[in-house]
MISE-587481 format. One record per residue (C-alpha): x, y, z; residue number from 1. Coordinates in steps of 0.5 Angstrom, whole numbers. Layout:
REM residues N
+-------+-------+-------+-----+
|    xx |    yy |    zz |   i |
+-------+-------+-------+-----+
|     X |     Y |     Z | NUM |
...
+-------+-------+-------+-----+
REM end
This chain:
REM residues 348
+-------+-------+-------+-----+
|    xx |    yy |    zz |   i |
+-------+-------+-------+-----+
|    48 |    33 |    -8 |   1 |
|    43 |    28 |   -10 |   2 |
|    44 |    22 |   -13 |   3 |
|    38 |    19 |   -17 |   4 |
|    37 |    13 |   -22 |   5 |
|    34 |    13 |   -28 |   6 |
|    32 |    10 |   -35 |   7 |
|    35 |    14 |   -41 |   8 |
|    33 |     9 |   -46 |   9 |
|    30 |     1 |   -46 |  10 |
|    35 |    -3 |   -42 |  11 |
|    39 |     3 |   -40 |  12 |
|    41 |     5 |   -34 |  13 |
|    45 |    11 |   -30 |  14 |
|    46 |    15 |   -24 |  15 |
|    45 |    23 |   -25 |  16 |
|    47 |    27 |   -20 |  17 |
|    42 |    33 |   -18 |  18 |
|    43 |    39 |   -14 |  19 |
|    38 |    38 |    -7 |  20 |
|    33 |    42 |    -8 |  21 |
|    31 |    47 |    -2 |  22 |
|    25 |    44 |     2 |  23 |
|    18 |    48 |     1 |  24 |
|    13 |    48 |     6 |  25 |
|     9 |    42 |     8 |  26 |
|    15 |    37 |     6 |  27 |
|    19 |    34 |     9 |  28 |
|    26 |    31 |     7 |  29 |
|    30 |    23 |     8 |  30 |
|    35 |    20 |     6 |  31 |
|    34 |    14 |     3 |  32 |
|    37 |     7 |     7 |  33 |
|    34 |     2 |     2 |  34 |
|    29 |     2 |    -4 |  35 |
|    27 |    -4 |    -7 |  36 |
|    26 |    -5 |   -14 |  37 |
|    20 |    -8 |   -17 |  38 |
|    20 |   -15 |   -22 |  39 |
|    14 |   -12 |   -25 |  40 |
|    12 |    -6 |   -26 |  41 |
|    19 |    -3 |   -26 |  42 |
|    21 |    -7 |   -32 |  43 |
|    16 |    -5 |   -36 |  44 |
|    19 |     2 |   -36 |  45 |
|    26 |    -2 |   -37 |  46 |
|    25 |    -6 |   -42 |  47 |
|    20 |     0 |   -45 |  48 |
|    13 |    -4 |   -46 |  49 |
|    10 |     1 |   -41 |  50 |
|     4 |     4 |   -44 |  51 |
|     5 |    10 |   -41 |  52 |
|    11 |    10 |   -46 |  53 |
|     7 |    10 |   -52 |  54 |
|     0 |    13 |   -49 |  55 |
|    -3 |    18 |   -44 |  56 |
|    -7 |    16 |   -38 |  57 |
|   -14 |    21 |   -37 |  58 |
|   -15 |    20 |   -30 |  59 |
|   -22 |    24 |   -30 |  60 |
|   -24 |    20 |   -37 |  61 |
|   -20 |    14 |   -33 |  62 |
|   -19 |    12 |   -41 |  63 |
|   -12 |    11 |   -45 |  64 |
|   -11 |    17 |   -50 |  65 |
|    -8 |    15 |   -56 |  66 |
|    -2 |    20 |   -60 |  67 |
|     2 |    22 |   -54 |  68 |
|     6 |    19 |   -50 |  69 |
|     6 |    20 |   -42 |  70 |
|    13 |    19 |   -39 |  71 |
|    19 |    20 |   -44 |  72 |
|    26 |    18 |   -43 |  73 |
|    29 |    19 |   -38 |  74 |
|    25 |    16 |   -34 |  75 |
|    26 |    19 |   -28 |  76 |
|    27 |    17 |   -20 |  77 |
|    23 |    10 |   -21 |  78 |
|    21 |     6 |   -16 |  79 |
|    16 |     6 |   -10 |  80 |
|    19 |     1 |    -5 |  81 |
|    23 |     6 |    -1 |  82 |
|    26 |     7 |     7 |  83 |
|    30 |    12 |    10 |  84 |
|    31 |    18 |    16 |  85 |
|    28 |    24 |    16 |  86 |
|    33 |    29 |    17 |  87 |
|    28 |    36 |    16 |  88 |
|    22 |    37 |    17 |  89 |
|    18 |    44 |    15 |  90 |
|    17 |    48 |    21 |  91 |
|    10 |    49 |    20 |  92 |
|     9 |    42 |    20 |  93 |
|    12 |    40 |    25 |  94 |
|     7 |    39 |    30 |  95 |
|     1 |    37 |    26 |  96 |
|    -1 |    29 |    28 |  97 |
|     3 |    24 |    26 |  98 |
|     8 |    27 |    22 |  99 |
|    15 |    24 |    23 | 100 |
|    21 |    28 |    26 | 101 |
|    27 |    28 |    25 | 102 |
|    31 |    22 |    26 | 103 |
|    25 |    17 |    25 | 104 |
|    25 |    12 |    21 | 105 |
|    20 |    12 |    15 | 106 |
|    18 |     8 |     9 | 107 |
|    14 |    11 |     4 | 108 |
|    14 |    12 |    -5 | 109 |
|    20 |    18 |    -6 | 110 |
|    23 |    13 |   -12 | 111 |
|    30 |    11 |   -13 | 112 |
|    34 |    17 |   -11 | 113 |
|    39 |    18 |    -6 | 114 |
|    34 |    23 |    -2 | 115 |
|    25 |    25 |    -2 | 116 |
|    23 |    31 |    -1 | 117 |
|    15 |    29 |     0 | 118 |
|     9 |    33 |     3 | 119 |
|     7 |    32 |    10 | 120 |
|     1 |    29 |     9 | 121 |
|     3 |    22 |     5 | 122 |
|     9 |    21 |    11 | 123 |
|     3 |    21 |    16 | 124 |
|     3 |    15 |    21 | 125 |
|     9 |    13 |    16 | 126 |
|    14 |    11 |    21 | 127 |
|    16 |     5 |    22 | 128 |
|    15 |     0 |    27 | 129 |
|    18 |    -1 |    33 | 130 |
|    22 |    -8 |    33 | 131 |
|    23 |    -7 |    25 | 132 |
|    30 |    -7 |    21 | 133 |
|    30 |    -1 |    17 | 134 |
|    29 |    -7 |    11 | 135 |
|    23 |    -8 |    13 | 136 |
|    20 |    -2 |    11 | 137 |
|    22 |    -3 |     4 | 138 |
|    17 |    -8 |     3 | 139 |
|    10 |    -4 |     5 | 140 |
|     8 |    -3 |    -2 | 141 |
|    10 |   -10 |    -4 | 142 |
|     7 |   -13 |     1 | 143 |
|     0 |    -8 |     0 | 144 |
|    -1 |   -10 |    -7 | 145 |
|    -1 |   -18 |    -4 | 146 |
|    -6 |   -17 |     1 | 147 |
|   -11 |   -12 |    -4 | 148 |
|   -10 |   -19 |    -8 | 149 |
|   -12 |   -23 |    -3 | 150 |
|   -18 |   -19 |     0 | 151 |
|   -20 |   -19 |    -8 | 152 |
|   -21 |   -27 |    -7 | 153 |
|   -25 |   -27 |    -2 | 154 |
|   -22 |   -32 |     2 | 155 |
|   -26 |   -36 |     7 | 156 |
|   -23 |   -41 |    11 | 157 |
|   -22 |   -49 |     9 | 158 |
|   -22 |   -46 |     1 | 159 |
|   -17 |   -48 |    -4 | 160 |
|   -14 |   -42 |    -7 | 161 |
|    -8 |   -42 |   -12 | 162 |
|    -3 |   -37 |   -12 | 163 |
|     0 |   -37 |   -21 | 164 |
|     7 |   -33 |   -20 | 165 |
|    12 |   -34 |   -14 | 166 |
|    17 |   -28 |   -15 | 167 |
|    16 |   -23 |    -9 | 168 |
|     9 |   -20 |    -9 | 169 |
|     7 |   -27 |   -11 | 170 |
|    10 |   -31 |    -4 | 171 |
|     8 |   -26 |     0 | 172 |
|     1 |   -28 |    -3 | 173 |
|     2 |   -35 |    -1 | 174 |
|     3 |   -33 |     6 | 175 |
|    -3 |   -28 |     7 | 176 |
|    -7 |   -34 |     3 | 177 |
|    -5 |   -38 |     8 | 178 |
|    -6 |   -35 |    13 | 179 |
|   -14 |   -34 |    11 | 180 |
|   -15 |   -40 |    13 | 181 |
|   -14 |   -42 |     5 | 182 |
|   -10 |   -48 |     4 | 183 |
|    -6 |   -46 |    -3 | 184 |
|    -2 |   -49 |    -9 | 185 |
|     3 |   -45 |   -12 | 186 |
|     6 |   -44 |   -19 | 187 |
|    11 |   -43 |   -22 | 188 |
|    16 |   -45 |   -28 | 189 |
|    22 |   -44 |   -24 | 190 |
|    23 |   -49 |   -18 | 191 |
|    28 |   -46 |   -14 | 192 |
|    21 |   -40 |   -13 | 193 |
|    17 |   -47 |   -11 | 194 |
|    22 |   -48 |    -6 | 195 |
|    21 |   -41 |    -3 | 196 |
|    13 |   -42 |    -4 | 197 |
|    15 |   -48 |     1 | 198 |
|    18 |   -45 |     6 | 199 |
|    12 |   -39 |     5 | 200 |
|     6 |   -44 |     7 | 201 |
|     4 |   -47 |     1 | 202 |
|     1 |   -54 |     1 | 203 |
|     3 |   -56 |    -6 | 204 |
|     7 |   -54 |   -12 | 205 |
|     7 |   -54 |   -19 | 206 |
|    11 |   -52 |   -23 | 207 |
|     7 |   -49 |   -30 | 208 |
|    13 |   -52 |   -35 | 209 |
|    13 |   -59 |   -32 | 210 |
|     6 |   -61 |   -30 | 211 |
|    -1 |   -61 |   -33 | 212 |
|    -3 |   -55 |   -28 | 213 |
|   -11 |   -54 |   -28 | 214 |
|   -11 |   -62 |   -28 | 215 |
|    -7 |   -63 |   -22 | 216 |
|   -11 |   -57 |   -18 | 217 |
|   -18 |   -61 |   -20 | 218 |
|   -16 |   -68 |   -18 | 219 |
|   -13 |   -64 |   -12 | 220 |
|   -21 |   -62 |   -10 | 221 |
|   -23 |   -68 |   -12 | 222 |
|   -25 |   -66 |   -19 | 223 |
|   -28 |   -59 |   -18 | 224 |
|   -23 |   -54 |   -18 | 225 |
|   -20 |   -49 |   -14 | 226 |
|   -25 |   -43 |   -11 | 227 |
|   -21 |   -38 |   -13 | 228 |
|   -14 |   -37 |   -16 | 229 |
|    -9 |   -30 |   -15 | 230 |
|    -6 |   -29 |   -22 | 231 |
|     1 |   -25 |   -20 | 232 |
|     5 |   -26 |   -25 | 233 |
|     3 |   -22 |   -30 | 234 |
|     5 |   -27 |   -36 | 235 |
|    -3 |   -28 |   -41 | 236 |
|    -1 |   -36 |   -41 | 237 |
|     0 |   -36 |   -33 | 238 |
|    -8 |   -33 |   -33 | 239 |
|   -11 |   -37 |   -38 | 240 |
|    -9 |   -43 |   -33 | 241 |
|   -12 |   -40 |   -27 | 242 |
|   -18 |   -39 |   -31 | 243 |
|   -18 |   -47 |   -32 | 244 |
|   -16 |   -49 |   -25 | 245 |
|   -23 |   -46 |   -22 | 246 |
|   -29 |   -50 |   -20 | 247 |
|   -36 |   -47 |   -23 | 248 |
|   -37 |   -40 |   -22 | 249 |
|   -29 |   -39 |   -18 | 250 |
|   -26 |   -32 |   -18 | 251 |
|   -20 |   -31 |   -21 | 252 |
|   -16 |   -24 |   -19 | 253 |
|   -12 |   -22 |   -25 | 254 |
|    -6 |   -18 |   -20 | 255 |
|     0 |   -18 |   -26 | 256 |
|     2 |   -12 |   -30 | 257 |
|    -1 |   -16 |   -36 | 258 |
|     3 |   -12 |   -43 | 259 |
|     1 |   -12 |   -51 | 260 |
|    -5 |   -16 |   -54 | 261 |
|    -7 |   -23 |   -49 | 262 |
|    -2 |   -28 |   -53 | 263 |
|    -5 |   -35 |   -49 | 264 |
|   -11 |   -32 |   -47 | 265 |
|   -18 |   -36 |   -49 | 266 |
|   -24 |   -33 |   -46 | 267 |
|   -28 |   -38 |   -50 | 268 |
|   -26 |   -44 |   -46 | 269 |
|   -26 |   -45 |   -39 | 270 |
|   -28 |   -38 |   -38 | 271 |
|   -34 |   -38 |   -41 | 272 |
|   -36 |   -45 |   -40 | 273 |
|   -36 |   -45 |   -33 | 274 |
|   -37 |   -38 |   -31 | 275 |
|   -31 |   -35 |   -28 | 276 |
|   -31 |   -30 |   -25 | 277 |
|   -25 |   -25 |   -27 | 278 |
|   -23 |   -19 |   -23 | 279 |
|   -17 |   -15 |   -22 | 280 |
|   -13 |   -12 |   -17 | 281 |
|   -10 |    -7 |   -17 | 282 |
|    -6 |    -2 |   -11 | 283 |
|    -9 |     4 |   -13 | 284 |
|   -15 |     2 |    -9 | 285 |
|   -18 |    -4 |    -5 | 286 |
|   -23 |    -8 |    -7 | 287 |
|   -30 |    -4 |    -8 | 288 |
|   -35 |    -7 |    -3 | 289 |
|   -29 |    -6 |     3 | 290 |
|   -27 |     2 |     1 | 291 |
|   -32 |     4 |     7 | 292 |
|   -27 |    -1 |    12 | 293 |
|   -21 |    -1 |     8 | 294 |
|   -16 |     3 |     4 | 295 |
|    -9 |     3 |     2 | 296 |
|    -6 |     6 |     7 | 297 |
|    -9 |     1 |    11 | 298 |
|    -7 |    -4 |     7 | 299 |
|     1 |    -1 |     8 | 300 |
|     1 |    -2 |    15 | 301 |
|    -3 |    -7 |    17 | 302 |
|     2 |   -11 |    13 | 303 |
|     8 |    -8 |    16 | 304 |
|     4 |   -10 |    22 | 305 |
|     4 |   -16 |    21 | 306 |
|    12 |   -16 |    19 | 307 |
|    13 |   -14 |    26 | 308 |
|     8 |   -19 |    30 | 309 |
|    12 |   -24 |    27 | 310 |
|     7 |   -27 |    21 | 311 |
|    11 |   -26 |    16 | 312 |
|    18 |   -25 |    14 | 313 |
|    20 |   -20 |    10 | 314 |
|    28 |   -22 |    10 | 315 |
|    29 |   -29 |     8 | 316 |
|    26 |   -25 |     0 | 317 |
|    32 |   -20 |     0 | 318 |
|    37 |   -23 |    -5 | 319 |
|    41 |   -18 |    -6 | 320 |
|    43 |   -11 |    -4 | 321 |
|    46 |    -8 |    -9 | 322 |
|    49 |    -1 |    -8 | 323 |
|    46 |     4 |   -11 | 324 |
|    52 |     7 |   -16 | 325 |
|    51 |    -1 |   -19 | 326 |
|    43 |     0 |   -21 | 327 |
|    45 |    -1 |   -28 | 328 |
|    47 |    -9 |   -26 | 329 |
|    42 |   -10 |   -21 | 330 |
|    36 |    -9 |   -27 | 331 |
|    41 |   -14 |   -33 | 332 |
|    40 |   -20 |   -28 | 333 |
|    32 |   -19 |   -25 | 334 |
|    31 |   -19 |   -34 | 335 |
|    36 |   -24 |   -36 | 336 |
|    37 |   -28 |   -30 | 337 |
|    31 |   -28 |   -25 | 338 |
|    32 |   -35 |   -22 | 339 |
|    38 |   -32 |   -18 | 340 |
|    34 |   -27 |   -15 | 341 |
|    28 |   -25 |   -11 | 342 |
|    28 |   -19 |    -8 | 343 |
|    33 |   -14 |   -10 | 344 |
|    34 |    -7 |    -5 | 345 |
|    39 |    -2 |    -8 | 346 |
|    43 |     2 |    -2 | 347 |
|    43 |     9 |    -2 | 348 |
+-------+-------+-------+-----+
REM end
């Protein structure tokens, strides 16, 4: 049996069990060790503010269509942040290069479930690295969208960047930053995130409730603004002050899941008047100007490889494990209580 954590309404949570299905050519099996829940885009199918809930994607138009939904509950197998074993591979596919084998420890997107069946092809070159705890494993997509972000400001070294957003995603950004040669200020309204933002490399902190932000980072630069500032919070008020904290002509990169219309956002202001630049990033491709050298793939595993070289640590983000069977408690404390936890990994 297979057992497989699901959405069946907004704030609601179980465990269905599933018969195994058989493994078709070209996949692969794994029982999953560890998948970790994101803060962010997971949520919004919790909390049920997902736009896919209410609208369908086009991916040729690349346009949302209005009238139809494009999931529905239950929301099946969430969840992008998986490690586990290969316990069976199709005989065909054995030998091709770069498959796993039985036994191996890979990482990958399968969802919250219990086991993948996965084609061949996306497990390519997906074994974890030596050296890693299988932990580790669950961070390579995390760990992606914060290197997109960080390739997407374009960093040079001895620049001012601020980081908006110091959950997960947002303190690994503070070290990638950092160790681009930036010297980074980071923001968040909780101070126990501005704590690990600390320990991850940040210069300076500020926290969004208490401290005229924008101000703080202008004086910081001697009045002229940080050179670009990674927005990774999601929240429109977080991205309004990014635009603020920027010198002239400054990138701002919007990384967050930004839902509904953009309550606190002004465009008319500091955006406007000092010509910033806005782009987004986003983990379904890299930055256009580097897709001929960069993909996400590469981005997966050369943040893995950064893990396992000893330059950024994954671990010290782990707050939790939770035992699967628990998933429904796992969800009500990352939306309710979300200063008692970072990086919460459900255990199959």
């Amino acid at each position: 049996m297979e057992r497989v954590a699901q959405f069946t309404g907004p704030r609601k949570v179980e465990v269905a069990e599933h018969e195994s299905e058989p493994l078709p050519p070209g996949h692969l099996r794994v029982r999953t060790r560890y998948s970790g829940i994101s803060a962010g885009t997971e949520l919004t199918a919790y909390r049920g503010t997902n736009p896919y809930l209410t609208r369908t994607w086009d991916p040729e138009a690349r346009l949302f269509r209005e009238g139809a939904a494009g999931i529905a509950y239950p929301v099946t197998g969430w969840g992008y942040s998986e490690v586990g074993e290969v316990t069976e591979v199709s005989p065909e596919s054995a030998d091709l290069p770069g498959t796993p084998a039985v036994g191996d420890l890979v990482w990958g997107i399968w969802g919250h479930r219990s086991e993948g069946v996965v084609p061949v092809e996306r497990m390519a070159g997906h074994t974890l690295p030596g050296g890693l705890k299988p932990l580790a494993g669950a961070f390579a997509r995390v760990g992606a969208i914060a290197y997109n972000a960080v390739l997407g400001a374009e960093i040079h070294l001895g620049e001012d960047v601020a980081v908006f957003g110091q959950g997960v995603i947002g303190l690994l950004t503070t070290r990638l930053a950092q160790l681009s040669g930036a010297r980074v200020t980071a923001v968040d309204a909780l101070d126990v995130r501005l704590a690990h933002a600390r320990e991850h490399g940040a210069e300076i902190t500020l926290n969004a409730r208490e401290d005229e932000v924008a101000e703080r980072v202008h004086e910081a630069t001697g009045g002229r603004g940080a050179d670009s500032a990674i927005e990774i919070s999601g929240a429109y008020p977080a991205l309004h002050e990014a635009l603020r904290s920027v010198a002239v002509g400054g990138r701002v990169v919007a990384s967050g899941f930004y839902q509904g219309e953009a309550a606190g956002l002004r465009l008319g202001d500091e955006f406007h008047h000092n010509r910033a630049q806005l782009i987004c990033s986003q983990i379904g491709g890299v930055p256009q100007q580097l897709a001929g050298r960069w993909s996400v793939e590469r981005l997966q595993q050369t943040f893995l490889r950064l893990v396992a070289e000893g330059k950024v640590e994954v671990e010290p983000l782990v707050s939790h494990v939770v035992p699967a069977a628990d998933a429904a408690e796992a969800y009500t404390l990352l939306d309710e209580r979300p200063a008692e936890a970072l990086q919460i990994v459900l255990e199959f």
